[in-house]
C-alpha positions as CSV (number, residue, x, y, z in Angstrom):
1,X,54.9,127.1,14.1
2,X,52.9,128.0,17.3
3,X,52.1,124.4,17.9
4,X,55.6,123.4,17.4
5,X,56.5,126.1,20.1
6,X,53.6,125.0,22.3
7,X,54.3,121.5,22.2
8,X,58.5,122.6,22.9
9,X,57.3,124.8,26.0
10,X,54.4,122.0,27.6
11,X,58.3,119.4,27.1
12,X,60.4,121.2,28.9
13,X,57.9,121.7,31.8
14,X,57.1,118.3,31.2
15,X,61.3,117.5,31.5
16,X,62.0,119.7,34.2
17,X,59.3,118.4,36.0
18,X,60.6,114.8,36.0
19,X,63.8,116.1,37.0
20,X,62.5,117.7,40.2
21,X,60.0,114.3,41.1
22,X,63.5,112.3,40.5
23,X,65.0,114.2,42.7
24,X,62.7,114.0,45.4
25,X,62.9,110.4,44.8
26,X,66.3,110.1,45.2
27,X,66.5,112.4,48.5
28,X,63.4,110.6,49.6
29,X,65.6,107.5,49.0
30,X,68.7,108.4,50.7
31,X,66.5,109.2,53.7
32,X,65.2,105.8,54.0
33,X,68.6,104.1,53.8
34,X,70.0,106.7,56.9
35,X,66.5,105.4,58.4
36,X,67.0,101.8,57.9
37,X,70.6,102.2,59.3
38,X,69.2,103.3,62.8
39,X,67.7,99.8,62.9
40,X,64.2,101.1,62.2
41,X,61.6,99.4,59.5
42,X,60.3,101.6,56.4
43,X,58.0,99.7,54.8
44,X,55.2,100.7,52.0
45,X,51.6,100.2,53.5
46,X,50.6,98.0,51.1
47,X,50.9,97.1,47.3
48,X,48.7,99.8,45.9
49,X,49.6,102.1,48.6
50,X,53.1,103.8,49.0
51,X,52.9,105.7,51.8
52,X,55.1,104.7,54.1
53,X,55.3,103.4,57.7
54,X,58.1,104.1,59.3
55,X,58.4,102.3,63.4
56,X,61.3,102.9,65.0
57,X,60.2,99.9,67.8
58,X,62.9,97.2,66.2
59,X,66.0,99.7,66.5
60,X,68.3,98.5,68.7
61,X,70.4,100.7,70.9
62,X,70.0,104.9,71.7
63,X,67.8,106.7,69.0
64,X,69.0,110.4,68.9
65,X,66.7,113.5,67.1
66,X,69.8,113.8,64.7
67,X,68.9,110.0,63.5
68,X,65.4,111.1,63.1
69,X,66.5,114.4,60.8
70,X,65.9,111.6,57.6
71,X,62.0,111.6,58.7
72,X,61.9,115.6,56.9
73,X,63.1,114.6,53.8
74,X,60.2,111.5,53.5
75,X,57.0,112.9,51.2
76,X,54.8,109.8,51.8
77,X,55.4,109.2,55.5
78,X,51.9,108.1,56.8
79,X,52.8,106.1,60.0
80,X,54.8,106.8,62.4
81,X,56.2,105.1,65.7
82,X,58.3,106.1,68.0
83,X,57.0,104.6,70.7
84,X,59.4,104.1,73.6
85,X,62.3,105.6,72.6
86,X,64.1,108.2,75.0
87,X,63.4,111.1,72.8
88,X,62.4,114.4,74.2
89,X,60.7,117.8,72.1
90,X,63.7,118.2,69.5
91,X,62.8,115.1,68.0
92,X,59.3,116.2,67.2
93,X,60.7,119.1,65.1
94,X,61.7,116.5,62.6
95,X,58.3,115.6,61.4
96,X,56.5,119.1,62.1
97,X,56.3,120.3,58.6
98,X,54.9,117.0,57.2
99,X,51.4,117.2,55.7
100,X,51.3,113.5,55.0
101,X,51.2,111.8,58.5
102,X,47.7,110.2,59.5
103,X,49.1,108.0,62.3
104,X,51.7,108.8,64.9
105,X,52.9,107.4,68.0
106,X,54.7,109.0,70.7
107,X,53.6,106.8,74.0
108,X,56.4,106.5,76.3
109,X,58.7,109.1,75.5
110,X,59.9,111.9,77.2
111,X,57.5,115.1,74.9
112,X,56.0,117.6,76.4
113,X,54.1,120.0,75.7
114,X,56.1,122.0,73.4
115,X,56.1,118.4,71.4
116,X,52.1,119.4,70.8
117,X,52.6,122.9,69.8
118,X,55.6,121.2,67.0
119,X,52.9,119.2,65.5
120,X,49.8,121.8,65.2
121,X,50.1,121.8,61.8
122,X,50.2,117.8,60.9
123,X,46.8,118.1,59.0
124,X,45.9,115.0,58.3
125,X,47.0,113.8,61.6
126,X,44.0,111.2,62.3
127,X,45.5,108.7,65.8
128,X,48.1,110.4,68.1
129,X,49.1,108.5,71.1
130,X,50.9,110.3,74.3
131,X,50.4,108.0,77.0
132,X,53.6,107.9,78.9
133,X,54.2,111.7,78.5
134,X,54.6,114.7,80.3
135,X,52.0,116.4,78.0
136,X,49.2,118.1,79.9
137,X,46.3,120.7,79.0
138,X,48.2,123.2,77.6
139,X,49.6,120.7,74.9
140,X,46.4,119.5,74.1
141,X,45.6,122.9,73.3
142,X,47.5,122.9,70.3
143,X,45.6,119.8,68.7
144,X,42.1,122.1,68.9
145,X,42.6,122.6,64.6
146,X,43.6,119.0,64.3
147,X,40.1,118.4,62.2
148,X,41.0,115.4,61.0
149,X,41.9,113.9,64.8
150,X,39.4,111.0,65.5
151,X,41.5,109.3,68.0
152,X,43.6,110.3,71.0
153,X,45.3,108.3,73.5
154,X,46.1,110.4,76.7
155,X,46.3,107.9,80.0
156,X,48.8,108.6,81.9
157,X,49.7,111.8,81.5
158,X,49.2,115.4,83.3
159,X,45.7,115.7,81.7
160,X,43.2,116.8,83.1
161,X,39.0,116.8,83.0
162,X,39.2,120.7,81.8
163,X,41.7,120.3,79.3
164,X,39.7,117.1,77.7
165,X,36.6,119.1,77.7
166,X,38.0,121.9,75.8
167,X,39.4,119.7,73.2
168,X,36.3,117.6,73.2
169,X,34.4,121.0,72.4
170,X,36.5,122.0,69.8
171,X,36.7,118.7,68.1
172,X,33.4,116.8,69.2
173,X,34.1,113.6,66.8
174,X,37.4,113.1,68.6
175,X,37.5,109.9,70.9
176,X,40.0,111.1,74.0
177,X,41.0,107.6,75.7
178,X,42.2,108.6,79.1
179,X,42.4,105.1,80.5
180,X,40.2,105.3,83.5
């Protein structure tokens, strides 16, 4: 009798469990679709790995934040590009509680600081690139618990020695590429 309850109890968690992962699979689904319609590529990273990449570079036409809402609802969003597009801080919100993303690019749009501040918390954030931007010293100060940061791309921006040297004291295995 016990095991017979046992075994009913460790089923339903077991059933109620699949029910919540199908879910998230089907959101997660529905998210890529909106994404693919905005003309950008989702793609797995490679046949044993299914994270995702997701680059906005082939999307033809305006990209607004609202098409980039999707981006919250992906769980195994690794890459990110959003290189080029005209997209300013509110766009950034879309992707600030991920934990997933290790690679993200935001050269040549129009962030700013309060972009940084949105993205504090992307802990396994390992390549960020902001060249292009308006970000300066007091963004970069939001990427000094970023411990998994190895790679920073910050040339042409409002950078300066000081703020580079702060992050580089905080996080002395980062590589700051300032293009000079």
């Amino acid at each position: 009798m016990r095991f017979s309850l046992i075994s009913a109890a460790l089923a339903g968690a077991f059933f109620a469990q699949s029910l919540a992962f199908a879910e998230e699979s089907e959101a997660e689904k529905k998210a890529i679709a909106k994404i693919r319609e905005s003309g950008a590529l989702v793609l797995e990273i490679a046949q044993n790995d299914n994270r995702l990449d997701v680059s906005y570079i082939t999307a033809q036409g305006k990209i607004t934040a609202e098409q980039l809402a999707p981006l919250k609802e992906l769980t195994r969003l690794a890459n990110l590009n959003l290189r080029g597009l005209e997209i300013g801080d509110d766009a950034v919100a879309h992707i600030a509680g991920q934990k997933t993303p290790v690679r993200l690019h935001l050269e040549k749009t129009k962030i700013t600081d309060k972009a940084l501040e949105q993205i504090k918390g992307l802990e396994n954030l390992e390549y960020l690139n902001v060249y292009g931007t308006e970000i300066g010293d007091a963004g970069l100060a939001h990427l000094a618990n970023l411990k998994k940061l190895k790679s920073l791309y910050v040339w042409q921006t409002k950078v300066t020695d000081e703020g580079v040297k702060k992050l580089q004291e905080a996080l002395p295995g980062l590589k700051i590429v300032r293009g000079t």
